[in-house]
N, C-alpha and C positions, 0 to 999 in steps of 0.2 A: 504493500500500500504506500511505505514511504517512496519505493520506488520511483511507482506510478507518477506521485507529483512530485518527487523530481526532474522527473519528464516533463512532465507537463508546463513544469515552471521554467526549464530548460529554453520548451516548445515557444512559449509566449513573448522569451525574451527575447529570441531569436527571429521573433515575427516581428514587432516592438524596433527591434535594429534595423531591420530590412524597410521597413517603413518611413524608418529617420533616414536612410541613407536614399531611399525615392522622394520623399522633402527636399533635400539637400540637392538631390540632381536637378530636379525642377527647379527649385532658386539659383541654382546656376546657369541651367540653360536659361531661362528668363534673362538673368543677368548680363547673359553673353550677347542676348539678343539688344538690348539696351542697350549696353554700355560696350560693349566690344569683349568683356573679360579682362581678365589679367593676361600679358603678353599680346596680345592681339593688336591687329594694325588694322587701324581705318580703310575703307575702299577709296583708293586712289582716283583721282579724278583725271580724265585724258584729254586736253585740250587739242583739239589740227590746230592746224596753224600752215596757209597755202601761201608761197611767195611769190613774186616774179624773181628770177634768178637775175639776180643785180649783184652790185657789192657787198650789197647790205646779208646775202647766204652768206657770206665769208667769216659775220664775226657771231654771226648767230647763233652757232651751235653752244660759244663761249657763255653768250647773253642767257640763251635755256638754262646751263649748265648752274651758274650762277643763281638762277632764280628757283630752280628744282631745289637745290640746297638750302636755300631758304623757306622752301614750302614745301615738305615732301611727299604731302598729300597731294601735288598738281605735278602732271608730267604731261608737257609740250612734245609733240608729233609734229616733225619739221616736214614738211614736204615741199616741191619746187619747180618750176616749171619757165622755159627760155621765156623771155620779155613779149616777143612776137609773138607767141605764141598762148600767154597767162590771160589776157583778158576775154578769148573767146573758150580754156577751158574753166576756167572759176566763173562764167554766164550759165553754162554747160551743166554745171557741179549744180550749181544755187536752184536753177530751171526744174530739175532732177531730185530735189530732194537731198543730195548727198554735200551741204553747204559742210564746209571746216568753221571752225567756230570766230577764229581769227584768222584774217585774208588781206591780202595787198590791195587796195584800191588806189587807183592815181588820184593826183592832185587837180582841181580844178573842176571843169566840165566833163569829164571824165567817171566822175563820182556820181553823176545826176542822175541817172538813171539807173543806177543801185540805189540812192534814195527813191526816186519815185515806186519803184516796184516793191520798196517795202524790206529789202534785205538789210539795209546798215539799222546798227542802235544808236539811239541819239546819247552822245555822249558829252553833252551840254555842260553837264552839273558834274562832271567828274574835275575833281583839285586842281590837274594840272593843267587846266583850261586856260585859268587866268594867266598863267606864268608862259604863254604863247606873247612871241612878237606878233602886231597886229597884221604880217602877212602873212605871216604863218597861221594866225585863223582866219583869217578870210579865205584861203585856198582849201580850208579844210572844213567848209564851212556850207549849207545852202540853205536859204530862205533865214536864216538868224540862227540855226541849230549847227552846230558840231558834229562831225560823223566819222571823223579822223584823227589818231594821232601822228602829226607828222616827226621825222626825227632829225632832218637835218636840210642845210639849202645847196640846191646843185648849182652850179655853175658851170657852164661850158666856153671852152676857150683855147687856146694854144698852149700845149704840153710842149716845151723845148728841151732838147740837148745843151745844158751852158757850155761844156765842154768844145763841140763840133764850134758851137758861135762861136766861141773866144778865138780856136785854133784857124777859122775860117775870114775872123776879125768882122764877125756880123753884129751889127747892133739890134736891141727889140725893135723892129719896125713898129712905125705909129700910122703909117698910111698902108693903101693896098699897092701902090707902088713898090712901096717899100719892101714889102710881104713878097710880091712877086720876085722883086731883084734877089731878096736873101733866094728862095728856092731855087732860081737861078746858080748862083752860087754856090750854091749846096750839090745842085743836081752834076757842076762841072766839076768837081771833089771827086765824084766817084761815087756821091750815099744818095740813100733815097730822099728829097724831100720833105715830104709827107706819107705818113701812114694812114691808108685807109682799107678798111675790113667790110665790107659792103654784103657778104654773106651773111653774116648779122643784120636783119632787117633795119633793125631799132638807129644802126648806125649812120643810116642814108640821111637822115636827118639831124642830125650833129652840125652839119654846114650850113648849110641854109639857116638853120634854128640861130646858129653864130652871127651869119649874116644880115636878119633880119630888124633887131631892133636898132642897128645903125640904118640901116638903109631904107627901113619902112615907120617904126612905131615914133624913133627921135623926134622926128617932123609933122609925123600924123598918126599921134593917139588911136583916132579913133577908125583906123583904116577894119578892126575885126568888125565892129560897130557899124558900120557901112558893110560889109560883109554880110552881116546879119538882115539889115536893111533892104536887100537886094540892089542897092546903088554902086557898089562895087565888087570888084569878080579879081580871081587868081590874074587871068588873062590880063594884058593890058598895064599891070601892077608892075612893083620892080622887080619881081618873082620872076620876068621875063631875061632880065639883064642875068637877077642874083646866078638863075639858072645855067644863062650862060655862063660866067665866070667859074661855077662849081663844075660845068664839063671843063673849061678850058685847061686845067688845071691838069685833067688828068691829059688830055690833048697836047700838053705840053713837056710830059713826061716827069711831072712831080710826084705823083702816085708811085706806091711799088704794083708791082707786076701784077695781073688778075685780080683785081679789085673784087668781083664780082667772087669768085671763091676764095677769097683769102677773110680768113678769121677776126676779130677783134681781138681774139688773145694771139692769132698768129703775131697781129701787131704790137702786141703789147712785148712780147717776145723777142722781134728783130727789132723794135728800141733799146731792149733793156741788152743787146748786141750790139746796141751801136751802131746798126746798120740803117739806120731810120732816125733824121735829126728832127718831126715835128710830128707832131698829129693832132688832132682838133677833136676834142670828146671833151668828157665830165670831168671836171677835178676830183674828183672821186678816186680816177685812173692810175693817181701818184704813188697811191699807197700800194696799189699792183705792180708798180714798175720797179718802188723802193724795196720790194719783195724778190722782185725776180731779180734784181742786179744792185743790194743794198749803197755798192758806190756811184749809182750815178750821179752825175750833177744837175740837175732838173732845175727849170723857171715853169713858167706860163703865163700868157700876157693874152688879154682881149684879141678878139681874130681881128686885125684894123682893116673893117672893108667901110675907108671910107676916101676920099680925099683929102690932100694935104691940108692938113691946118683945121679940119674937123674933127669934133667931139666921137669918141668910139665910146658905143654903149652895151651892156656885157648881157646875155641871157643866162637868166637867174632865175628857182624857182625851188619853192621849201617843197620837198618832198614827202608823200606820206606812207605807211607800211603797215599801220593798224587799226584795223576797222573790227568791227564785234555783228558776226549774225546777230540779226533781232530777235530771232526765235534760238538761239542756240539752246542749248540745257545745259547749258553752267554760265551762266551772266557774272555769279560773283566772281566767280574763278578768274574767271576771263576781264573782269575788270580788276581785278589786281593783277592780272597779267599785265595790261596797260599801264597804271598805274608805275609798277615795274621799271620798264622800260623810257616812262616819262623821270623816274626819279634822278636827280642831277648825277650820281655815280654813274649810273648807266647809261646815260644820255652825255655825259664827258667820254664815256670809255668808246660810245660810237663814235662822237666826234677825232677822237684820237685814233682809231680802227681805222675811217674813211677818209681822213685827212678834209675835213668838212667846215660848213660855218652854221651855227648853233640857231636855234626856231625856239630858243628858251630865253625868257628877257634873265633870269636868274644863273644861267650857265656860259661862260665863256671859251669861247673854240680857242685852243692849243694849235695855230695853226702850223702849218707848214713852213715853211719860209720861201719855196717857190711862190707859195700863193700873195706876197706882196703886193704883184701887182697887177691880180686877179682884185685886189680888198680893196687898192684904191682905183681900180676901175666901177667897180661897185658903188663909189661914192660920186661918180660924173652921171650913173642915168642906167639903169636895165627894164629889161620887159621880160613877162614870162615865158616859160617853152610856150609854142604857139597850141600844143595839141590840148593844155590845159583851159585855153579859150577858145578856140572851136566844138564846132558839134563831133561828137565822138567817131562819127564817120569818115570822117577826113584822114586822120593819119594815114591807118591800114591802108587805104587807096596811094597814098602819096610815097609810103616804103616801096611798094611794086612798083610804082610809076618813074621812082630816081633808080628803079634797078632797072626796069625797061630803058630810059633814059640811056645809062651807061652802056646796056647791051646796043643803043645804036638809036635807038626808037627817038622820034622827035620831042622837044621840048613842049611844046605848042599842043602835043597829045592828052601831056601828064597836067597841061594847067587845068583844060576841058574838063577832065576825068577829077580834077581837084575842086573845079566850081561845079559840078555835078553833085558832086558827096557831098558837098559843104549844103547848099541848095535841100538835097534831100532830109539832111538831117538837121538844118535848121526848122527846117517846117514841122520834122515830131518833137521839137522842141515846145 
């Protein structure tokens, strides 16, 4: 009998345990479910992130790298796509359902209709708004909202060899006279010129774009404005002369060889050799060239296509690289991802990356020392790249049309084809 409940009181104790320890698992699982547990890691959060492949891929992966460590709950997905080719697949993407959460949008008119359709967030009321210089929001800007963070201002202009001038006894030309006798002299040395990479779409427009606010905006503002108007057209314009001068060039054997298949990095390349004393592109390009050849001696001076004794005025324009889907499913994320990237550390470190001039009234660009007298040409008169005041149609027409152009095709072809696009797309404006 004592047996018996022995057992039995054995029995009930052992029931009594098993009981406490399914309590105990249940407040635990609960627990885990809540709170993560002990040891346990939050569910990471994955921002895209789609670029145009510019300079700005180059310090990126650093910039993520940098900002993951600080937030290890948020991991950036870089992905990247050629210039020519990024605004018709991120249309493509957004069209489709498959938008990245952060995406490159250009600057200007360009942006407008990713506003209209609903894709940007308005990022009005975020901190670093205020601390924009006011071109830098205006360009990033439409109807009075924000839909941009831009990171820095591009400049285009004449990348030089000091080196070849000095040994050649060339001075910075200040007229297009000028400009023409240096290549002259350069081209009877034995080197090339000028570097131009024209298999790169994006690149056809570097010259003209150089060209234009000496020889068009200087004296008439409002020449896009008329444009717009239907009172003026491509045709008829100095787009005619500029045109010709930008064949002549190569007409005259200042180009290197095959323009039309020859690279932007091939160029960047046979400078950073020496083989190549100038080339016309983004200041941006310095920091690629003090890479691939860290001794060169490098300038860069406004392209002077003007006459003697006039004002040269520089094509300038803040650039932007972050826009936030509207509907994304991470807003907060992705606006500290912004955030991020506006903060003055990060926003010095690109300046210093791309050899740049700053879009932050609070941050001061380190510059280059080639860029002297890129900063005081800046201070005589600029206009922006022209594709960020046009109707968005226009470029993509006008890259084909400077590569037809070169293959032979008339000038007179590519205006047509240029007040066509302009025409079309001012009207769904």
């Amino acid at each position: 009998m004592r047996r018996m409940r022995h057992i039995r009181k054995t029995a009930v104790l052992s029931i009594l345990a098993m009981m406490a320890l399914m309590v105990a698992a249940c407040g635990g699982s609960n627990e885990s479910k809540e709170s993560g547990g002990a040891g346990s890691q939050p569910e990471q959060v994955v921002l895209t992130m789609y670029m145009a492949n510019t300079s700005d891929t180059a310090y990126m992966p650093e910039v993520n790298r940098r900002f993951e460590e600080q937030n290890p709950g948020i991991k950036i997905e870089l992905q990247t796509a050629p210039v020519d080719q990024f605004e018709t697949v991120i249309k493509t993407k957004l069209a489709s359902g498959d938008a990245p959460d952060i995406f490159t949008v250009f600057a200007g008119t360009k942006k407008d209709s990713f506003v209209k359709a609903g894709y940007l967030m308005d990022l009005s009321n975020e901190p670093w708004v205020a601390r924009l210089t006011d071109s830098a929001k205006e360009i990033a800007s439409k109807d009075g909202k924000v839909y941009g963070l831009p990171n820095r201002q591009n400049l285009i202009g004449v990348i030089y060899n000091k080196k070849i001038f000095n040994e050649l006894g060339i001075a910075v030309p200040n007229n297009w006279d000028e400009f023409l006798a240096a290549c002259e002299k350069i081209k009877n040395a034995g080197l090339t010129p000028l570097g131009l990479g024209l298999k790169d779409q994006y690149v056809t427009q570097l010259i003209p774009y150089a060209m234009a606010p000496s020889a068009i905006y200087r004296d008439n503002p409002d020449f896009d404005k008329n444009m717009y108007a239907g009172s003026q057209t491509f045709t008829g314009s100095p787009w005619e002369q500029m045109m010709q001068d930008y064949v002549g060039l190569n007409d005259k054997g200042y180009f290197n060889k095959d323009t039309l298949g020859t690279s932007n990095d091939q160029v960047i390349q046979m400078m950073a050799a020496e083989d190549i004393a100038m080339t016309v592109t983004l200041h941006g390009r310095i920091a690629a060239l003090r890479a691939a050849n860290p001794n060169l001696e490098l300038g860069m001076f406004p392209l002077p296509y003007v006459s003697a004794g006039e004002p040269v005025w520089v094509s300038s324009m803040p650039s932007l690289y972050g826009s936030i889907y509207a509907k994304t499913e991470h807003p907060a994320e992705a606006k500290k991802y912004l955030e991020f990237l506006a903060s003055p550390e990060i926003a010095q470190f690109v300046l210093n990356s791309v050899v740049s001039f700053s879009v932050f009234k609070d941050v001061t660009a380190d510059l280059d020392p080639a860029l002297k007298d890129m900063e005081e040409g800046l201070k005589v008169g600029s206009y922006f790249f022209l594709d960020s005041v046009w109707p968005s149609t226009v470029q993509s027409v006008m890259f084909q049309q400077v590569q037809n152009v070169f293959a032979g095709k008339d000038i007179a072809s590519m205006l047509t084809a240029m007040d066509k696009a302009f025409k079309e797309g001012a009207a769904r404006q």
